[in-house]
C-alpha positions as CSV (number, residue, x, y, z in Angstrom):
1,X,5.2,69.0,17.1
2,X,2.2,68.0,19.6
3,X,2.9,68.9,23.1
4,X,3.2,65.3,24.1
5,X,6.0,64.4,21.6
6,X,7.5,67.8,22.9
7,X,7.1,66.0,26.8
8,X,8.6,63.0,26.1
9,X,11.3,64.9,24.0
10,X,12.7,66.9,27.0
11,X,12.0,63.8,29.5
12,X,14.6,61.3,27.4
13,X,16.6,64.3,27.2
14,X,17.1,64.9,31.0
15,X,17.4,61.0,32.0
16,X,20.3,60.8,29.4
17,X,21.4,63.4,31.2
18,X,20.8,61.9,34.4
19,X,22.8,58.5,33.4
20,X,26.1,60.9,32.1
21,X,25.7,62.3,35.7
22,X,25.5,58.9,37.4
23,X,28.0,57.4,35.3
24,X,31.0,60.5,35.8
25,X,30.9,61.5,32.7
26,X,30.0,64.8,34.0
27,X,31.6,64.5,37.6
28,X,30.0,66.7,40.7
29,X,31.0,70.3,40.1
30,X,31.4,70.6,36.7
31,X,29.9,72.6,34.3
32,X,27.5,70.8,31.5
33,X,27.0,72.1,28.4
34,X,25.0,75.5,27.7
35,X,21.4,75.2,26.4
36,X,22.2,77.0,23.1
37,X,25.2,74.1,22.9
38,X,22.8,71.1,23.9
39,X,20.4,72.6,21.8
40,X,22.7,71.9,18.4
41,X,23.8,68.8,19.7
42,X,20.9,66.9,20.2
43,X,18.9,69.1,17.4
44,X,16.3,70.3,20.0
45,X,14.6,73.5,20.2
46,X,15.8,76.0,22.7
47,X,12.5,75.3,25.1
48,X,13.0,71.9,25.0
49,X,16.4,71.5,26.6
50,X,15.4,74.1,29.4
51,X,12.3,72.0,30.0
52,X,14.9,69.5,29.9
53,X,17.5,71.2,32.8
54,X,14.3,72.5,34.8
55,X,13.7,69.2,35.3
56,X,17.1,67.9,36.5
57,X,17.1,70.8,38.5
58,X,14.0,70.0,40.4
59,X,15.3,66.5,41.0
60,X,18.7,68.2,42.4
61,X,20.9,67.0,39.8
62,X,22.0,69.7,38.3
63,X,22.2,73.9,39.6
64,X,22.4,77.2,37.8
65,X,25.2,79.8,38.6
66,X,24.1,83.1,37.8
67,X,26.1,84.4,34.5
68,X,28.0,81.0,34.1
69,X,25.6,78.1,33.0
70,X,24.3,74.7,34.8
71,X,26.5,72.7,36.6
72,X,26.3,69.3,38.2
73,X,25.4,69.7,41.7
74,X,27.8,68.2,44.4
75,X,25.8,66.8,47.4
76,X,27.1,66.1,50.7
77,X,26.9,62.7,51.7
78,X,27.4,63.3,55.3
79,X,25.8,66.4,57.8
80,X,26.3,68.1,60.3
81,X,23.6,67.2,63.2
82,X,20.8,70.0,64.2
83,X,21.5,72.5,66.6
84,X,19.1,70.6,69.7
85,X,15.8,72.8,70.6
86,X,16.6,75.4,72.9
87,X,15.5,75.4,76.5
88,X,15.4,78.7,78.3
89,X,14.6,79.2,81.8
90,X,11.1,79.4,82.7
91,X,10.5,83.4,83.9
92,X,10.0,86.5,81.9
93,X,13.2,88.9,81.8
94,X,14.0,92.5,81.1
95,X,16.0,92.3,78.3
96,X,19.3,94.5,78.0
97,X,21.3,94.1,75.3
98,X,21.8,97.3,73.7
99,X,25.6,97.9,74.1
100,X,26.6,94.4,72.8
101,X,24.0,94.7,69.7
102,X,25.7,98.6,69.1
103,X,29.1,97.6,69.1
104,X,27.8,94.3,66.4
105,X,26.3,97.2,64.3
106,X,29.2,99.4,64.7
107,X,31.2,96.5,63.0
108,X,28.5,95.2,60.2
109,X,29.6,98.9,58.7
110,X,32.9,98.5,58.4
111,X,34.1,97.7,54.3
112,X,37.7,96.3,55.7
113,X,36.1,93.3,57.8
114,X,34.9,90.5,56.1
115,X,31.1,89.9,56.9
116,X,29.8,86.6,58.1
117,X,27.4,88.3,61.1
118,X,24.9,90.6,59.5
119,X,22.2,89.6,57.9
120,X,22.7,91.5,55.1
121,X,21.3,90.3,51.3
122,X,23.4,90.1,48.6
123,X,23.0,93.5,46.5
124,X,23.7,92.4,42.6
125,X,24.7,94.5,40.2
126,X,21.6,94.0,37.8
127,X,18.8,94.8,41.0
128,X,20.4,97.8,41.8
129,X,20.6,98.9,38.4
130,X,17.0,98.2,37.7
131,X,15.8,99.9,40.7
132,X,17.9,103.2,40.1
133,X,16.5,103.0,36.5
134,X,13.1,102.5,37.8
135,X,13.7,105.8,40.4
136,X,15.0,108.1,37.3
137,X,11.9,107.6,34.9
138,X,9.8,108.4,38.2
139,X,11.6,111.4,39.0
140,X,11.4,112.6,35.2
141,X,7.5,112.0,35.0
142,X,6.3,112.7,38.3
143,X,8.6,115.5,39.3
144,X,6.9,117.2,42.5
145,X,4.7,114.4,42.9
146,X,7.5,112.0,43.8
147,X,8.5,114.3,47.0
148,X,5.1,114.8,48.4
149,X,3.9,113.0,51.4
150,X,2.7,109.6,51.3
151,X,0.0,109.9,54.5
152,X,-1.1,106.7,56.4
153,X,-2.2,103.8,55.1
154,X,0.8,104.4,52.3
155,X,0.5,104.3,48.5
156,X,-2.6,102.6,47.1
157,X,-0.8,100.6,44.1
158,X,2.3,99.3,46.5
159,X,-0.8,97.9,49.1
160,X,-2.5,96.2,46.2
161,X,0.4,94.6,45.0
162,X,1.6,93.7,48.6
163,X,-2.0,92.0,48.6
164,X,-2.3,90.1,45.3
165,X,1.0,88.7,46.5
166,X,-0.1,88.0,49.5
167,X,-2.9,85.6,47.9
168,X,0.2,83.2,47.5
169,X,0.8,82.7,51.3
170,X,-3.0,81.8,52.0
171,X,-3.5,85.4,53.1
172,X,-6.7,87.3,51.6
173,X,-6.2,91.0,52.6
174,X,-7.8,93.9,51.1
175,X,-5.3,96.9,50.3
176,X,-7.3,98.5,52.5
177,X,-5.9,96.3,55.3
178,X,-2.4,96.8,54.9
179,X,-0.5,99.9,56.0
180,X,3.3,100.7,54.5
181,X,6.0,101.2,57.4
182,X,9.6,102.7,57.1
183,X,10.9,98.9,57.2
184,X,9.7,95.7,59.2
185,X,11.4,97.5,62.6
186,X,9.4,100.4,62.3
187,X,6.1,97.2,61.9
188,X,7.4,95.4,65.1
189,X,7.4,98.5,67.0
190,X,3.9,100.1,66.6
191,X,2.6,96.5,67.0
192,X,4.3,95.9,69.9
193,X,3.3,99.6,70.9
194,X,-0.3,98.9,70.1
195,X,-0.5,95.6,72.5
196,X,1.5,95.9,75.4
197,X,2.4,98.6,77.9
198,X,5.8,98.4,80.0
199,X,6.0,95.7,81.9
200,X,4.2,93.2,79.9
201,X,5.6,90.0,79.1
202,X,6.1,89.0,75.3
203,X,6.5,85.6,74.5
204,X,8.9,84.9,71.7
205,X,10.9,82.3,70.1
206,X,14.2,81.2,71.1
207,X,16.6,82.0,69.9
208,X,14.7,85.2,68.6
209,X,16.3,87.9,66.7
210,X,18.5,90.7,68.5
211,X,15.9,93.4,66.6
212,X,12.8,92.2,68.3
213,X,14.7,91.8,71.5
214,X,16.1,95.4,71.3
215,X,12.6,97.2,70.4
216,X,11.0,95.0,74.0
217,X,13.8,97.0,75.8
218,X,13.5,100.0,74.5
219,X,9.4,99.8,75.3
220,X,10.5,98.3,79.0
221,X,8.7,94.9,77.8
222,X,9.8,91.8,79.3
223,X,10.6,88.7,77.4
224,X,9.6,85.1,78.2
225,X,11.0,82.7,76.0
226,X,10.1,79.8,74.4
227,X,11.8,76.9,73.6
228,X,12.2,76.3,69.2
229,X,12.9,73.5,67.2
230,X,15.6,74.6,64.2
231,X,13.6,73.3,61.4
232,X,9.7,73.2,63.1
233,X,9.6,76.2,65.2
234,X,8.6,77.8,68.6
235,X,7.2,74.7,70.9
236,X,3.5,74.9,71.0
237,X,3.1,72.9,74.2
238,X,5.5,75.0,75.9
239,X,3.8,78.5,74.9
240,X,0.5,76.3,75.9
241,X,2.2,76.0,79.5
242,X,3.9,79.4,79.5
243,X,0.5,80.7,79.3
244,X,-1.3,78.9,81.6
245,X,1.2,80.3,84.2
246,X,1.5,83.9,82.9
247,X,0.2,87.0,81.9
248,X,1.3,87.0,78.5
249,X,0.0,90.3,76.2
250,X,1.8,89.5,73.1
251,X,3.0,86.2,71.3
252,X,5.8,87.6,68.5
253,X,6.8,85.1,65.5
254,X,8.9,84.6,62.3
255,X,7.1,81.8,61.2
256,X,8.7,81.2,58.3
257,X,12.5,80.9,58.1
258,X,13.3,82.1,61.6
259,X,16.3,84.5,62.2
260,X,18.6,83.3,63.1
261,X,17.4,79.3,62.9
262,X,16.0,79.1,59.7
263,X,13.1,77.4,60.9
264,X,9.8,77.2,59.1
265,X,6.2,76.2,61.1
266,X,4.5,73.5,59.6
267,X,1.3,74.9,58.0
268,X,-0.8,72.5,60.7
269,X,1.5,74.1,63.6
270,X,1.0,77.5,62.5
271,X,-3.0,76.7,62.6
272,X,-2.7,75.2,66.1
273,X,-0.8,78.5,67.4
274,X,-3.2,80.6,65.6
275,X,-6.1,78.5,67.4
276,X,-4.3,78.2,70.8
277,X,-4.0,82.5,70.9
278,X,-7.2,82.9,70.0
279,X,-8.4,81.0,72.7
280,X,-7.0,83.3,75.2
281,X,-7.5,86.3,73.2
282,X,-4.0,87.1,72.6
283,X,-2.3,89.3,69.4
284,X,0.2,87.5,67.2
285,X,2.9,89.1,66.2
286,X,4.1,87.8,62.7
287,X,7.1,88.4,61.1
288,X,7.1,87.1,57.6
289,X,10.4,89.1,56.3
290,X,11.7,86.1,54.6
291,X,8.5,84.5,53.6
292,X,9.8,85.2,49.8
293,X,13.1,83.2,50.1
294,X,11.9,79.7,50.2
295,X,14.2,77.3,48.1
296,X,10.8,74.8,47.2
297,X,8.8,74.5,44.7
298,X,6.2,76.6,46.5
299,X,5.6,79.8,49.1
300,X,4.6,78.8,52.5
301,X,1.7,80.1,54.2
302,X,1.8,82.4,57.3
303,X,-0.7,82.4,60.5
304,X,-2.6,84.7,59.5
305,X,-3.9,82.8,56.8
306,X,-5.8,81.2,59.5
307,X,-6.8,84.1,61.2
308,X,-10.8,84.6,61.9
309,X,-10.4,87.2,64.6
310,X,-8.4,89.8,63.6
311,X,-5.7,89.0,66.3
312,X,-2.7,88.1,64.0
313,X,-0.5,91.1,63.4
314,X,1.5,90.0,60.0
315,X,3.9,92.2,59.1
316,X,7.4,92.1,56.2
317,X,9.3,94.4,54.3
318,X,11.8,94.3,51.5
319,X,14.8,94.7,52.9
320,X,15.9,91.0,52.7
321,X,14.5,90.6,49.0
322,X,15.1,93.7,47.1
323,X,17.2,96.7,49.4
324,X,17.8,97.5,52.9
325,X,18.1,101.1,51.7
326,X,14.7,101.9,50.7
327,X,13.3,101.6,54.3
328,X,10.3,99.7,53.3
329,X,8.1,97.8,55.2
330,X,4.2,96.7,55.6
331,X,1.8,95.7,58.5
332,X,-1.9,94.0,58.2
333,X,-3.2,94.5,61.6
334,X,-6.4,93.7,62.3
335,X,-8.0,94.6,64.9
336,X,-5.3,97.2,65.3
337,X,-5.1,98.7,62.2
338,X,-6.6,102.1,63.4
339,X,-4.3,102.6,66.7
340,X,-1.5,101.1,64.3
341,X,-2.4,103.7,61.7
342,X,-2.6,106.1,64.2
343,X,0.8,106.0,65.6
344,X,2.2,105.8,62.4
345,X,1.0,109.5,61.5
346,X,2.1,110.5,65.0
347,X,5.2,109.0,65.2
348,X,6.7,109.1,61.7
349,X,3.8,110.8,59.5
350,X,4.7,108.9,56.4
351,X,7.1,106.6,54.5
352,X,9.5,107.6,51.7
353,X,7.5,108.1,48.3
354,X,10.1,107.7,46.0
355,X,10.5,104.3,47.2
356,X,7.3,103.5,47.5
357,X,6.2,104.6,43.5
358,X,9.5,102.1,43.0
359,X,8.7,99.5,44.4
360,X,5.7,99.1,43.1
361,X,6.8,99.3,39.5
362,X,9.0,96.5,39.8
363,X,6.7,94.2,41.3
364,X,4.0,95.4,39.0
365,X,6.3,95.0,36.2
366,X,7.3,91.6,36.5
367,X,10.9,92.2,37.6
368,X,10.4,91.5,41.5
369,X,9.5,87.7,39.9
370,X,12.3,86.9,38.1
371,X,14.7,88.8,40.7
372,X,13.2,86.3,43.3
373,X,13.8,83.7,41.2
374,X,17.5,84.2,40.6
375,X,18.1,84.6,44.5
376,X,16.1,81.9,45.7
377,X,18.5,80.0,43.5
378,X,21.7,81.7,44.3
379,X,21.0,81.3,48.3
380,X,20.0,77.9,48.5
381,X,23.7,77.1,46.6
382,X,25.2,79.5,49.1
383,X,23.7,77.8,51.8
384,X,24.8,74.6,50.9
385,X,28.1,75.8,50.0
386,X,28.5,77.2,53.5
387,X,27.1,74.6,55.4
388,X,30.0,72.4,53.4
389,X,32.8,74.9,54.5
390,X,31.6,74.7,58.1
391,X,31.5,70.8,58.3
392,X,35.1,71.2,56.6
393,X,37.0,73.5,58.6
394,X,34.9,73.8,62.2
395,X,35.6,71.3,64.8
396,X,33.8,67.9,65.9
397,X,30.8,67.9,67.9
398,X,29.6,71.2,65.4
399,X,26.3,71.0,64.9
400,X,24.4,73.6,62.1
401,X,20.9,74.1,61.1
402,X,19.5,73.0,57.9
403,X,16.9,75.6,56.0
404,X,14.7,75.9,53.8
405,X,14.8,79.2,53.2
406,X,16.6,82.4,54.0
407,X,20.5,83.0,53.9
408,X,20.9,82.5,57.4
409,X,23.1,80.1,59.3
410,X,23.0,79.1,63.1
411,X,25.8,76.8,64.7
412,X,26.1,75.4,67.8
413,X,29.9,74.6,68.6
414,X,31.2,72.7,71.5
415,X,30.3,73.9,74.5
416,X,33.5,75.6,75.7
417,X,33.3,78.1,73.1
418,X,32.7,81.1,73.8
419,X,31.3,83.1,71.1
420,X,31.9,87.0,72.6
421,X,35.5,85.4,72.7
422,X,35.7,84.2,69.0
423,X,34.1,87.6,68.3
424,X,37.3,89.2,69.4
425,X,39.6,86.9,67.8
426,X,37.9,87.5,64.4
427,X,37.8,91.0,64.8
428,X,42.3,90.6,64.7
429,X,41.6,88.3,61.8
430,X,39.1,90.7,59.5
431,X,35.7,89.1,60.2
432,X,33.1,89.7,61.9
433,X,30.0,87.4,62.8
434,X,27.3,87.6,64.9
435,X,27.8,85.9,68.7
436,X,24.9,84.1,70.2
437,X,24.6,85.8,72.9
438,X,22.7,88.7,71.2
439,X,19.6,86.3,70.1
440,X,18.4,85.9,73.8
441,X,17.3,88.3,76.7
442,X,19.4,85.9,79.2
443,X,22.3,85.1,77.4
444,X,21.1,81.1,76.6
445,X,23.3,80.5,73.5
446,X,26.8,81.9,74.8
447,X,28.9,79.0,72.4
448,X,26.6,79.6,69.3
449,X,27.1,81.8,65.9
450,X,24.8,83.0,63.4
451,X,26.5,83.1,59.5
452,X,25.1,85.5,56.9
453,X,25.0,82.8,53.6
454,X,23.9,85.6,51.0
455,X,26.9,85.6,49.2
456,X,29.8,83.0,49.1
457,X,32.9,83.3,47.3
458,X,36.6,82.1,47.9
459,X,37.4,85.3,50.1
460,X,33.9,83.9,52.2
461,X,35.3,80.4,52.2
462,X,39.0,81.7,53.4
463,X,37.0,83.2,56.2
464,X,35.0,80.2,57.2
465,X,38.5,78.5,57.0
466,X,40.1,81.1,59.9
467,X,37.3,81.1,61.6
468,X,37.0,77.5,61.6
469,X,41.0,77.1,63.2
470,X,39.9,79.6,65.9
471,X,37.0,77.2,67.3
472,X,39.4,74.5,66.8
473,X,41.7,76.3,69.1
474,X,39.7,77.4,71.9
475,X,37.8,74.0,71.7
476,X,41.1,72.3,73.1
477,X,41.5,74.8,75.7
């Protein structure tokens, strides 16, 4: 069979597909048939019916469920409006937040609450059996080599797979360049510790996430923030005027599926900040810890693609992609890289090995691929499935951001919610969640809530339902 007879084989296939779809045959929701049962139906090989379903996937009409088949994908005919873009007063604050933000993590630990706050990924079964697999054959081979010190910059084969990834996000970096960190916290601080003193003012997004803002308190940093669109990003012509009438050290960044908004730079905007900072000669702080997660067809690029001066600080981990556990994390700084290397030896000496030899494995391997693959998948359904529950069961004048990427949800419910209030109520009801007030150094987003999508099932959706009837109920009061 010549490949074109194969094309147009798989093509009829998925627009008869697409016409059973249109026409109810198979209604929203249910399941189609498997590709080993299309297969002997339509006498086509294997490969060409899942050319067949990629296809209907990438034109939305159908999803897979992981460990249950395709199904016909339901789409919402009607949304929820955008969060608007924030607008946060105009001076630089100390930030002081540490109590609230304990008591949040306090809670994310507790197995008897159901967990709608923390931004936890889902752990699956298969991942965490691969990577425990991966561990043991490490520990058998290497033995004493597995428990030595990994010095500064980290393992040489996890930095040059961290940098033939990288290649995807417009990013050339050397291994050389990049320097492994016990997590992206442990990145945000020495960058931060590198650039500013106490005192300094930071800019930063806002909403921004209750991490960055707790590491500026604990380095006496204070924070200016900027106003952010929920789907394009910090507001370039407000960092533009912030820094016209500031001293601003440090410009921090997740440019790519903000926590908690989900919002992704355009790749001209991300350009134009690059250029802006440069200008004035100030470091970028870029978090890219969810660069991975992006539910298109392709990876989106990060600032410090653009970069000619050494002045972006990119930094990720793992946690959100493969475990939280393994403490991993990565920095390329530039300019910095020597005081950043240097405080990592002082301050920490070196990052878990065993971890590190693991990691690496799996994304030499292949598995990190096709693990990213099925999750990309699984949280852009969750996502949607959320986003359906909250229209559902939360009150008019709702409003919920729409990403791209990520597992993260941010809502902005009628303004006489109080969300420290709700936070309580759930707490009686077995769920927790994740108040606004946390995301911003002077309390800007008191009636907001940030969801954690990564994993939706009918005990998530009995949640959204409770949680829902509270809003309701202090909406009327």
């Amino acid at each position: 069979m010549s490949p074109q007879t194969k094309l147009l084989h798989y093509q009829e296939l998925a627009e008869r597909i697409a016409d059973l779809i249109g026409h109810g045959i198979y209604p929203q929701g249910e399941r189609i048939p498997s590709v080993r049962q299309m297969s002997q139906q339509q006498n086509l090989s294997i490969s060409t019916v899942l050319q067949a379903y990629g296809l209907l996937e990438r034109q939305g009409l159908i999803e897979p469920r992981p460990q249950s088949g395709y199904y016909v994908r339901a789409h919402v005919e009607e949304r929820l409006p955008e969060p608007e873009t924030s607008s946060p007063q105009l001076d630089p604050s100390h930030v002081s937040l540490h109590d609230l933000v304990m008591m949040l993590m306090r809670d994310s630990a507790n197995p008897n609450l159901a967990q709608l706050g923390a931004a936890l990924p889902h752990l699956d079964e298969r991942l965490i059996q691969t990577i425990n697999r991966i561990m043991a054959k490490i520990i058998r081979q290497r033995g004493v080599d597995a428990h030595q010190y990994q010095f500064p910059p980290g393992l040489d084969a996890l930095r040059v797979q961290i940098a033939r990834r990288m290649v995807n996000a417009g990013c050339s970096l050397s291994p050389g360049e990049i320097l492994i960190t016990c997590g992206g916290t442990e990145a945000i601080d020495f960058s931060l510790h590198a650039v500013c003193r106490p005192g300094d003012i930071v800019a930063i997004e806002s909403p921004s996430y209750f991490g960055t803002l707790q590491t500026l308190e604990a380095h006496g940093l204070r924070a200016l923030e900027i106003p952010t669109h929920p789907r394009d990003g910090i507001s370039l012509e407000a960092l533009e005027f912030a820094i016209e009438h500031n001293r601003i050290h440090a410009v921090v960044v997740i440019s790519n599926f903000n926590n908690p908004l989900g919002s992704k730079m355009p790749d001209e905007r991300k350009k134009d900040l690059v250029d802006l900072l440069s200008k004035h000669e100030i470091p970028l702080i870029e978090n890219d810890v969810c660069g991975e997660l992006y539910f298109g067809e392709k990876r989106p690029v990060v600032c410090k693609a653009f970069d000619t001066k050494g002045l972006v600080i990119l930094l990720s981990s793992f946690s959100k992609d493969i475990s939280p556990g393994l403490r991993l994390g990565w920095v390329a700084a530039g300019r910095y890289s020597s005081e950043i290397e240097w405080l990592k030896f002082t301050l920490s000496a070196s990052s878990p090995t065993l971890p590190q030899i693991a990691v690496a494995e799996f994304l030499e391997g292949g598995g990190y691929d096709q693990h990213l693959r099925r999750i990309r998948r699984e949280y852009a359904h969750n996502v949607e499935l959320m986003s359906d529950a909250v229209m559902h069961y939360f009150p008019e004048r709702t409003r919920l951001t729409r990403p791209s990427g990520g597992f993260i949800l941010w809502v902005q419910m009628p303004a006489n919610v109080d969300s420290l209030e709700l936070y309580k109520m759930a707490l009686q009801s077995g769920i927790t969640l994740a108040p606004g007030h946390v995301f911003s150094a002077t309390s800007q987003f008191p009636n907001f809530i940030r969801l954690n999508a990564a994993t939706f099932n009918y005990a998530t959706e009995r949640a959204i339902e409770r949680l829902g009837g509270m809003v309701k109920d202090l909406a009327k009061v």
